[in-house]
FIDRENKE-111521 format. One record per residue (C-alpha): x, z, y; residue number from 1; chain. Coordinates in steps of 0.5 Angstrom, whole numbers, padded with zeros to 4 digits. Layout:
N
+-------+-------+-------+-----+-----+
!    px !    pz !    py ! seq ! mol !
+-------+-------+-------+-----+-----+
!     X !     Z !     Y ! NUM !   A !
...
+-------+-------+-------+-----+-----+
//
This chain:
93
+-------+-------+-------+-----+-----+
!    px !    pz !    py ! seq ! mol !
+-------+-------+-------+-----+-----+
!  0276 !  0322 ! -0193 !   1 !   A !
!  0278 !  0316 ! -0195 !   2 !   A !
!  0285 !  0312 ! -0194 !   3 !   A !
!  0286 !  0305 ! -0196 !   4 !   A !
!  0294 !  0302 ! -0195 !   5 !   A !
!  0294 !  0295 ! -0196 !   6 !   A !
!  0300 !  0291 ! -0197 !   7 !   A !
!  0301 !  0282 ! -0195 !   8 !   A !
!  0293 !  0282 ! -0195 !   9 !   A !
!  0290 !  0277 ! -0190 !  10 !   A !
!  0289 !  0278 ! -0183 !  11 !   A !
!  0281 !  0277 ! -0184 !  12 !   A !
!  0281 !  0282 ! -0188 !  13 !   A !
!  0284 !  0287 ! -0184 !  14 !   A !
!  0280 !  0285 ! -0179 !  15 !   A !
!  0273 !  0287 ! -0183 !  16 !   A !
!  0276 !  0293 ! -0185 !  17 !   A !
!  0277 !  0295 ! -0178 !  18 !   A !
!  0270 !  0294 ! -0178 !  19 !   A !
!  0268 !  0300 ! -0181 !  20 !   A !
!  0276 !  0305 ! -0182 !  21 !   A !
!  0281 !  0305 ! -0176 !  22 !   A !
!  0288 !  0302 ! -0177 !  23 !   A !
!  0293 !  0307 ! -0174 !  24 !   A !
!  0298 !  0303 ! -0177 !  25 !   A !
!  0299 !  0295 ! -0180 !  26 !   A !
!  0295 !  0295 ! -0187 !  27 !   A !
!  0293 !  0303 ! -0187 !  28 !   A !
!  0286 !  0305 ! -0186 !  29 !   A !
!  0283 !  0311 ! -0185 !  30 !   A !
!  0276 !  0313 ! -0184 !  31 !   A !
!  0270 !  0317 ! -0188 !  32 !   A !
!  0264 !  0313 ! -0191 !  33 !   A !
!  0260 !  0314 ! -0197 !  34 !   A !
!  0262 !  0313 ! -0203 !  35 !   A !
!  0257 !  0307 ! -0204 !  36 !   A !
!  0260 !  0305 ! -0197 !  37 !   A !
!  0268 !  0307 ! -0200 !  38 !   A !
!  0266 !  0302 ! -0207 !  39 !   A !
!  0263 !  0296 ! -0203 !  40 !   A !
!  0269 !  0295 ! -0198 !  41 !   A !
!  0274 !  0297 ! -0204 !  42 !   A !
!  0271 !  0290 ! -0209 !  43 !   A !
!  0272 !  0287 ! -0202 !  44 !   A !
!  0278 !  0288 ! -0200 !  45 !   A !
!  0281 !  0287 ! -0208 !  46 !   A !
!  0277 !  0280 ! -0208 !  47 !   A !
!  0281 !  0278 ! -0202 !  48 !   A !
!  0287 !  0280 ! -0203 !  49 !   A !
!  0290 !  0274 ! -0205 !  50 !   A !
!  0298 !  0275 ! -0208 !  51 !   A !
!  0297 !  0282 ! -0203 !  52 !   A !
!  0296 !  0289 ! -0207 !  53 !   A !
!  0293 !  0295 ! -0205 !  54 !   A !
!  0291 !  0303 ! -0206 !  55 !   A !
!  0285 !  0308 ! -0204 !  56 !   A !
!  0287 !  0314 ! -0203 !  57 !   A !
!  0279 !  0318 ! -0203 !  58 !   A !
!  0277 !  0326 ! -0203 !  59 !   A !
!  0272 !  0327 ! -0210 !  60 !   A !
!  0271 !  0333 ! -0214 !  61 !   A !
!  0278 !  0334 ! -0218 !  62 !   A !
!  0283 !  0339 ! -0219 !  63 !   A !
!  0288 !  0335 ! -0213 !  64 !   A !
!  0281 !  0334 ! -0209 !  65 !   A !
!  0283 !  0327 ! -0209 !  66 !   A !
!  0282 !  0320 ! -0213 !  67 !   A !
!  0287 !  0314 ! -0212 !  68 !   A !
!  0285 !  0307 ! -0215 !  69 !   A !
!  0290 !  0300 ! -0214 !  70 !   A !
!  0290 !  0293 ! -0214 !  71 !   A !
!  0295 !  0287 ! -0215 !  72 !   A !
!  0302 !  0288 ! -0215 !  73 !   A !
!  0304 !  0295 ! -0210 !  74 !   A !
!  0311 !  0297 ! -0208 !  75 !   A !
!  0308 !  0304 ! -0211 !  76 !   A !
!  0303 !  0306 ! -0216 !  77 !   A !
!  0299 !  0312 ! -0220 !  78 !   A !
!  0301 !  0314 ! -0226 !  79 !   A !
!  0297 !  0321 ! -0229 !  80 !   A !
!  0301 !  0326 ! -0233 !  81 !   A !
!  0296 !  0331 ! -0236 !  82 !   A !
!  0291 !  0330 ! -0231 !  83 !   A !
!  0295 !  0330 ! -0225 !  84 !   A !
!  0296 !  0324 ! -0220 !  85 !   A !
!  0302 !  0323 ! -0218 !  86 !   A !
!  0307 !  0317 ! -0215 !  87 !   A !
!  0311 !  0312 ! -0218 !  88 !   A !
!  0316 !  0309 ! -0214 !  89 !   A !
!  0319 !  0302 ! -0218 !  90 !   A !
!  0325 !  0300 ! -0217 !  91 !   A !
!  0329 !  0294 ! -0215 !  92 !   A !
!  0334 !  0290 ! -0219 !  93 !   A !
+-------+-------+-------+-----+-----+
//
């Protein structure tokens, strides 16, 4: 399983991940591809985000099951505290 969330991305990119994912609501994206698949839309998505930001959300072989990647500037973000994957809300001043 794999879930991309994109945030203020063009619409041309979303129309090409809706290509290969489904988009149940603006900017997120689920599907199950390959990883080489997952890899190539992830490089993408991270040429074209121009200002916007992004995070992959995909099922590996780990102690969660899961690994996340981020790019750009996101509202939220991963921190790891002694190998667990967890979020980081950033505050507003």
């Amino acid at each position: 399983m794999v879930v991309m969330i994109l945030e203020r991305v063009p619409e041309s990119l979303r129309g090409e991940l809706s290509l290969w994912m489904l988009e149940p609501k603006s900017g997120v994206f689920v599907g199950s591809v390959s990883a080489t698949v997952r890899d190539k839309l992830w490089q993408k998505a991270c040429r074209a985000m121009r200002g916007g930001a992004g995070v992959l959300v995909y099922s590996t072989n780990t102690e969660q099951g899961f690994d996340i990647r981020s790019w750009g500037d996101p509202s939220r973000s991963e921190v790891e505290i002694e190998g667990l994957k967890l979020i980081q809300v950033h505050e507003t001043p």
